[in-house]
Phi, psi and omega in degrees: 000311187299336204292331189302271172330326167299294189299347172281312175300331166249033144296301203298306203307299186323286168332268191303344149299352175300300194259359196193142202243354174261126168252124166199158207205114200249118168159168172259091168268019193020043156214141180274144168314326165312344221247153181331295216275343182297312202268352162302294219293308183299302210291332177276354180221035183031058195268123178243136159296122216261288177325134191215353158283176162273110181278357205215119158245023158336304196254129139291310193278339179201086143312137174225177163254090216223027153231111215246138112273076169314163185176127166267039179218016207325313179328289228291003190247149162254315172215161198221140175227147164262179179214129163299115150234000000 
């Protein structure tokens, strides 16, 4: 389900990297960066998740991290927080 979408962003990215030297990408991708196409994905537009908690407490016993900020610009951020809501 996600490789649909993933192929769909990187259409857009190709095009918009062209024009912009900066990237970041916000959102509940319901995938973690570890799973094959998520982490193929990061790697083809060099993309690092900003995020280092866990965000999806669905599961108790096995929480993830499935709400992402991506970025090819990771120097420029300094710290990233979740917030419970």
């Amino acid at each position: 389900m996600i490789g649909h979408h993933l192929n769909l962003l990187s259409r857009c990215l190709e095009i918009l990297s062209q024009k912009y030297d900066n990237i970041i990408l916000i959102g509940d991708f319901n995938a973690e960066t570890n799973e094959t196409e998520m982490s193929t994905f990061c790697e083809m537009f060099n993309l690092t998740n900003l995020v280092k908690q866990l965000t999806c407490y669905k599961s108790l016993k096995n929480p993830s991290l499935i709400d992402l900020i991506l970025t090819n610009s990771s120097r420029c951020f300094m710290n990233t927080n979740v917030v419970e809501t």
